[in-house]
N, C-alpha and C positions, 0 to 999 in steps of 0.2 A: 416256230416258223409257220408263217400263214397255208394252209391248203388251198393251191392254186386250181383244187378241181372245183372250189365252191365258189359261187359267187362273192362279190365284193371289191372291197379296194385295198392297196396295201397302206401300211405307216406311212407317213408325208417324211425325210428323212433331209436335214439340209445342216451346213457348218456354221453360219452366221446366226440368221434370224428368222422366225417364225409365225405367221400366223393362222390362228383359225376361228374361221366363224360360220357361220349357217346359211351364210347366201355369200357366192362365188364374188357378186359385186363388194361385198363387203369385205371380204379378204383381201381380193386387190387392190382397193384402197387403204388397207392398212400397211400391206408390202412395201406400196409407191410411199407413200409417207415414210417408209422407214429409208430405204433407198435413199429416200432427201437429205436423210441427216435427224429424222426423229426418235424418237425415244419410244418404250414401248406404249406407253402416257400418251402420245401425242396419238399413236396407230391406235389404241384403240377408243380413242374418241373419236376419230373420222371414221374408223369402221364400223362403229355403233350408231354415226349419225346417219351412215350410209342404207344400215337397218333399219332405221326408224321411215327409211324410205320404200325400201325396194320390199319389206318382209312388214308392212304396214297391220297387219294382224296380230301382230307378236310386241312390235312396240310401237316407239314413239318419244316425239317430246312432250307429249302432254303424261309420260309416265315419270315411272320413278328408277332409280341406281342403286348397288351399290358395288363399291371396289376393295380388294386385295393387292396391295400395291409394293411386291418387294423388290427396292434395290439392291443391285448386286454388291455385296458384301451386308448387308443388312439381314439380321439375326431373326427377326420378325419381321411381319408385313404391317405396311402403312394401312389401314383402313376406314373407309368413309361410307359414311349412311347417309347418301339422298333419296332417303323415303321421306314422302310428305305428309301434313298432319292433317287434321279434319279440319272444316271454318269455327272459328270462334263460336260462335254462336248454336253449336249443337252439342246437343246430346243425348244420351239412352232415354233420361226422361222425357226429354223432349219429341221422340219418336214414338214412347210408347205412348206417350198423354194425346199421339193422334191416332193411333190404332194401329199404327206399325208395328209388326211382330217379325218382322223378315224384312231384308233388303233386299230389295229387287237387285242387278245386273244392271239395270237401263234407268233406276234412281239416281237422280242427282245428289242423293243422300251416300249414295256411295263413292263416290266421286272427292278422292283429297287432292289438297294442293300438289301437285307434278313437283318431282324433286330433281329431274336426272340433269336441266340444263342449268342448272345452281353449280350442281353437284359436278358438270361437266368445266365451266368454268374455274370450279375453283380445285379441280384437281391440276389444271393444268398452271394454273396459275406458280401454285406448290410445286408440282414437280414433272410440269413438260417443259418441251423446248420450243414449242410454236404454240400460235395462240389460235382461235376459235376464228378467224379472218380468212388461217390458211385452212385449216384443219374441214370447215364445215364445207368448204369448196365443191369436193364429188358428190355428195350430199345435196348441196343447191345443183347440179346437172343433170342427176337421177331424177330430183322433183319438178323440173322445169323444161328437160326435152326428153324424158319418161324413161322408162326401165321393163325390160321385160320380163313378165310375171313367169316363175317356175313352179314346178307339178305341185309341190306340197304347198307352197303359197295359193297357188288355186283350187286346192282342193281344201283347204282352210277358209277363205276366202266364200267358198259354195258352201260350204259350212252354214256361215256366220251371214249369208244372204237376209234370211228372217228379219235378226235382232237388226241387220244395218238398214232394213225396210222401215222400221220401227221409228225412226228419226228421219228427217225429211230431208234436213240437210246431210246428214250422214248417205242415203240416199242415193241424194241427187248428185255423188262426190264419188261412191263407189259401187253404184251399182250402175253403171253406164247403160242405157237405154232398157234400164229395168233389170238386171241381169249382170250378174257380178263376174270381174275381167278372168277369163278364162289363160288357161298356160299358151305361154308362147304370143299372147297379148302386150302392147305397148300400151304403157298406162303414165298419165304426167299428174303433179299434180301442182297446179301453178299457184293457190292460195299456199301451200306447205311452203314451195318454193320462194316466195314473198317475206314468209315470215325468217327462215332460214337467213337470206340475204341480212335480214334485220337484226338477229342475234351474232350473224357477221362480223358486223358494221357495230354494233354499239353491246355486244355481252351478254349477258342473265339481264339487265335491265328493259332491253330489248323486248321480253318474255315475261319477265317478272312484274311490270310497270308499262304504262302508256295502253297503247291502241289493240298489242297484241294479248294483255290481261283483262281489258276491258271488253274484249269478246268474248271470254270465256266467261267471266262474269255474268254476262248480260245475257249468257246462253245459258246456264246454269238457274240462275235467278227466273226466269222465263216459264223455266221447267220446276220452279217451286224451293229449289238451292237456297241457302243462308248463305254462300259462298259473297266475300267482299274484295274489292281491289287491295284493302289495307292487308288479307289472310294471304294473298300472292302475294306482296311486295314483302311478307315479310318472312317469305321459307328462306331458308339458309340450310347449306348440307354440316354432317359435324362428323368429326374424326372421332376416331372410337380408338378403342383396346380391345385387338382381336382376341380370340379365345382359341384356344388346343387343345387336343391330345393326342397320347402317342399311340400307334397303331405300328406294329410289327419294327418296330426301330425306328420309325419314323415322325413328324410331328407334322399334324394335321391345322390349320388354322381356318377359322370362321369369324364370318365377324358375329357380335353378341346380339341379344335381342333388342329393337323390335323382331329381325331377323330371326329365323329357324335353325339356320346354322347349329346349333346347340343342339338340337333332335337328330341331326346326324353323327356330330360327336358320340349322343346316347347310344345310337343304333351299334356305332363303330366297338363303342368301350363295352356292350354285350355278346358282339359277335366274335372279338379278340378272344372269349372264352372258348370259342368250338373251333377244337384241332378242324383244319381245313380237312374235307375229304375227298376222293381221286377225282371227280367229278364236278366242273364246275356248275352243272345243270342237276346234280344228284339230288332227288328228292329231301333229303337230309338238312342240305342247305338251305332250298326256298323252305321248307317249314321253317328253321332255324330264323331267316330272314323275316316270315311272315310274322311270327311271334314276335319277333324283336323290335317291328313293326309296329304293331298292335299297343304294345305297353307303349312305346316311345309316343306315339301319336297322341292316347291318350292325356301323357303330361304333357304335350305341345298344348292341348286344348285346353287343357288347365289353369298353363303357368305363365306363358310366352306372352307378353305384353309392351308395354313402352316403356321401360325402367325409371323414364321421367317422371310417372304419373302411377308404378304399380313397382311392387317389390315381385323380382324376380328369383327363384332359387337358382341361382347357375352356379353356387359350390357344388348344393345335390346333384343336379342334373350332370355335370361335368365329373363328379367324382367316380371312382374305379368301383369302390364299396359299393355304391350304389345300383354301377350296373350287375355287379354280382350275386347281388340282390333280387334282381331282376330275373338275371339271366333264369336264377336258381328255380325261379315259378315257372319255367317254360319243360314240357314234357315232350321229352324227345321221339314221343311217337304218338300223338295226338293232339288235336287243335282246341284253346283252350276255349270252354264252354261260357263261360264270361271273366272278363278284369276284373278285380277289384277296383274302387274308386281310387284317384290319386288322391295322395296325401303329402301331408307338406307342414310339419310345426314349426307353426312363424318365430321364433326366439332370431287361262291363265295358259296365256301365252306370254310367251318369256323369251329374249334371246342372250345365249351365253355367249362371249367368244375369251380364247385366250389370244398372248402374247408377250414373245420370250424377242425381245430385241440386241445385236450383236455386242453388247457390254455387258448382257446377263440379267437386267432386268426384268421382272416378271411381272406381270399384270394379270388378273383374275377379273372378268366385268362383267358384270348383268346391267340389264334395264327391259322395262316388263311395260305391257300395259294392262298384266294381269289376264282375263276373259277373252277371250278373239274380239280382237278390237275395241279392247275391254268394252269401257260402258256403253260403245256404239253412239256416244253422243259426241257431234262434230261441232265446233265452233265455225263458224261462218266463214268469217270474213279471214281468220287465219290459217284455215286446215289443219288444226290443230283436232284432234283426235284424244277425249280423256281417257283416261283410265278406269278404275273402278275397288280401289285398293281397300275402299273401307268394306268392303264385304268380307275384311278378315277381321273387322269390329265384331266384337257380342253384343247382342242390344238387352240383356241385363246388364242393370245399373250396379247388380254388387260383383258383378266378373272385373275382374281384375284389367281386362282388354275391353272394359264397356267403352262405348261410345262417349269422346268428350272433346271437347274445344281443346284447337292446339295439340293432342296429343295422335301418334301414330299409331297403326293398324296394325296386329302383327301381320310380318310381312314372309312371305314364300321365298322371293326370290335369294339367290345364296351360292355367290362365288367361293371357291374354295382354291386354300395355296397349301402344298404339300412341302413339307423341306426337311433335310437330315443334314446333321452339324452344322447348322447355325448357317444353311446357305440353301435356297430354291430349287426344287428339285422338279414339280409341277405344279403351275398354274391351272386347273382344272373345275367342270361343273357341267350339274347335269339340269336343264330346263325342262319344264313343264309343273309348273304347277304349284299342288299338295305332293308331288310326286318326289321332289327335290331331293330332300334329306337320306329318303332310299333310294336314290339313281346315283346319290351321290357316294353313299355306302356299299352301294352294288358294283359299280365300277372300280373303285380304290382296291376293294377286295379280291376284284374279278385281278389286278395287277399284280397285287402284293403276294397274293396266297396262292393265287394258281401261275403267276409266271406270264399273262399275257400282255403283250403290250397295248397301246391305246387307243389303236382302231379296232383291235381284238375285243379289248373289253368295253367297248362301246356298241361296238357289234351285236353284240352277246345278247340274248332276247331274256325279257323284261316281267315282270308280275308286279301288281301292286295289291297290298292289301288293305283297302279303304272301304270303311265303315263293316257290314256284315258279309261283304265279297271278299274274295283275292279276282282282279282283272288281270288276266294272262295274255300274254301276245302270241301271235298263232305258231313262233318259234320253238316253244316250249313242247317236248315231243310228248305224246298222250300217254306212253307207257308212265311220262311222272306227273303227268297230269292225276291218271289214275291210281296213284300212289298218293300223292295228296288228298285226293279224297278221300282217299280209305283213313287218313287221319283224321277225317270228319272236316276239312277245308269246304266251303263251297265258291265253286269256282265258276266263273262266268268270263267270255270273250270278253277282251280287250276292244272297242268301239275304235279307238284309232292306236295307234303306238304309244308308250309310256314317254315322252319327254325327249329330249335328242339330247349333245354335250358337242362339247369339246375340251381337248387335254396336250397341252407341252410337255412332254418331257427329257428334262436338261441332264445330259449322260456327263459330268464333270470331270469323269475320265479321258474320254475321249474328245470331247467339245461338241459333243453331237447333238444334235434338238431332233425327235421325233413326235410326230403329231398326228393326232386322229382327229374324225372330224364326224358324228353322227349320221349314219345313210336314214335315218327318221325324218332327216328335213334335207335342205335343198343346197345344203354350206359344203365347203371343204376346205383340207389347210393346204396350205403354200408358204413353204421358204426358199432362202437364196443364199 
């Protein structure tokens, strides 16, 4: 039961239908759509376009997708990857033969083809009940008689002032009279809104083809891009074979690589070895966590590539043995002084939301634009806003995820669907970043093993262990802070909070959907 003496908010608790997302605008428009008569498909593509509006740091249509998609009565979830690939015409060689050793953030080299309005199209196509006409409606309203900005959007926003200085157009688009929109500011924006109407009115070709890829083109190219009209008209999203495992009787599902999802299964099939302890904050754990971290990450940077164009191990990486393996190197009362290398014989802002609609339906949906605002490179004449997704390329030519024509980034973002006997049980995920895959293991956990429910374990404050740090959020009390370091951890403040989420969960006993909604960003859930 929540303690009503601490701050906070309770479970979202409703008998029908569900949703949750990260900006209050964007909930509501997922609800009204359901109310209509839509499906959980059709809410959370208006809710997500709505994002791409109101929470313009986080995404966009110039990003990329992907979805978790189970219907009710279905054993497994549908899954789709609208992550986009690099232009034809690049690659590792071709970057380092001009002295690039690094991809800038604000490179048009980092900059892939935008996946999510392919990808938004042709989910619906498949399996909504309205189409992108009605759907992108509150969307074009937001962009066209504005929206007002909330705390963590603006303080995001102040952030990322610099890199959107850096671009002239980007600029003169968001930082209104020099000076980037403040909370509680109305802000429009009437080129997005232009373009919106047009993917309306005529689909992905709207975007993908004509006036509104020929801007992007032509801003890209400007800036030094091999980007071509012909590499936009030709993304297409593609359905996958999601990937599982089971955690505490349950079955966990991801989609496979380019996605990360697999790094959190590792994290899960490591941590399934250590008996939970009374404490969900007990020093015991985040080491346990930190460690399990640590190895997982490693193989992400190893392995994780576009299985189009690299052999990926996901028997190893998915197998039990393996994390056992693992597990078995981590010492339960010290931090380990270096990994060994992976091995393998061959023989970023982000928004999540769920949504549980009154037939049972489950939706799990990201789309990112990666960076705060990722590339900060604006298209003109469309307000289209790119991304920045190939900065998860290597630019060695013998990595497995080097840089190549046509092929995709490994990519971060990563909804996840929980379900037990062959039916949905949580649509859920955690944004931000590199952060993902442990926000995502951190929560699940924080459910299954200590009993709290989803605004509880979202709630629940945060560490990340990335690269020679663990980043701690100032939640974490110092007695274990101090305990960590005595295991030789070293630890440094947390710059902002690790990632936010959101989580359904469909009680099949009673028909009840409860729902959390991360106090990290500015979203919450609402059902009816």
């Amino acid at each position: 039961m929540r303690n009503f003496h601490s701050p906070g908010r309770s479970t979202v608790r409703a008998a029908n239908a569900m949703v949750a997302t990260s900006q209050p605008s964007a909930t509501l428009a997922g609800v009204e759509v359901l109310r209509s008569g839509g499906n959980a498909v059709d809410a959370a593509v208006a809710a997500c376009a709505v994002l791409c509006v109101t929470e313009p740091q986080s995404t966009g249509i110039g990003g990329d997708c992907f979805c978790l998609y189970m219907p009710a009565g279905a054993e497994a979830p549908v899954a789709l990857n609208g992550s986009g690939h690099a232009p034809a015409a690049l690659s590792a060689e071709w970057l380092v033969e001009r002295g690039v050793t690094a991809l800038d953030g604000a490179s048009p080299h980092a900059v892939t083809v935008p996946g999510a309005v392919d990808a938004w199209e042709r989910l619906l196509e498949d399996h909504g009940r309205k189409g992108l006409d009605e759907l992108l409606q509150p969307a074009i309203r937001y962009a066209e008689d504005g929206f007002i900005v909330h705390a963590r959007t603006a303080a995001d926003w102040s952030d990322a002032a610099g890199r959107l200085a850096g671009d002239a157009d980007a600029a003169a688009r968001f930082l209104p009279d020099g000076t980037p929109a403040s909370e509680g500011r109305l802000f429009r924006q009437p080129e997005l809104a232009a373009t919106l109407k047009r993917i309306a009115q005529a689909g992905r070709s709207a975007f993908y083809e004509g006036e509104v890829a020929a801007d992007m083109v032509d801003k890209l190219r400007a800036l030094g891009g091999l980007h071509t009209e012909e590499d936009f008209a030709a993304r297409k999203a593609e359905y996958v074979k999601p990937i599982s495992t089971e955690y505490r009787g349950y079955t966990v599902f991801e989609c496979p690589p380019n996605g990360v999802g697999v790094i959190a299964l590792l994290i899960l099939n490591m941590l399934e070895g250590f008996a939970p302890v009374e404490d969900p904050l007990a020093p015991d754990r985040l080491h346990q966590l930190i460690e399990a971290t640590r190895l997982a990450y490693r193989d992400r940077n190893a392995f994780i590539a576009d299985p189009a164009g690299a052999q990926v191990p996901l028997d190893m990486l998915l197998s039990k043995d393996y994390a056992a393996e693992l597990r078995a190197t981590i010492c339960e009362d010290r931090a380990a002084a270096t990994l060994p290398p992976a091995s393998w014989p061959v023989h970023e802002d982000t928004v999540y939301l769920s949504v549980v609609d009154r037939d049972g339906n489950a939706c799990s949906f990201i789309n990112s634009l990666f960076k705060s605002f990722g590339s900060a490179i604006l298209a003109p004449a469309s307000g289209v806003m790119l991304h920045n997704r190939g900065l998860g390329f290597s630019l060695d030519p013998t990595h497995p995820n080097a840089v190549r024509g046509n092929r995709r980034p490994m990519h971060t973002i990563i909804p996840a669907m929980l379900a037990k006997n062959g039916r949905a049980v949580m649509p859920f995920g955690v944004m931000g970043g590199h952060y993902q895959p442990v926000g995502q293991s951190w929560v699940l956990s924080s459910m299954l093993d200590y009993g709290l429910d989803p605004q509880a374990a979202l709630d629940l404050p945060r560490l990340f262990a990335y690269g020679d740090q663990v980043e701690v959020e100032r939640g974490i009390p110092e007695v274990v802070c101090a305990a960590l370091r005595h295991r030789g951890h070293e630890l440094a403040p947390a710059e902002l909070p690790h990632g936010g989420g959101q989580a359904i969960w469909i009680d099949h006993g009673s028909g009840a959907l409860a729902a959390g909604s991360d106090p990290r960003k500015d979203g919450l859930a609402l059902g009816y």
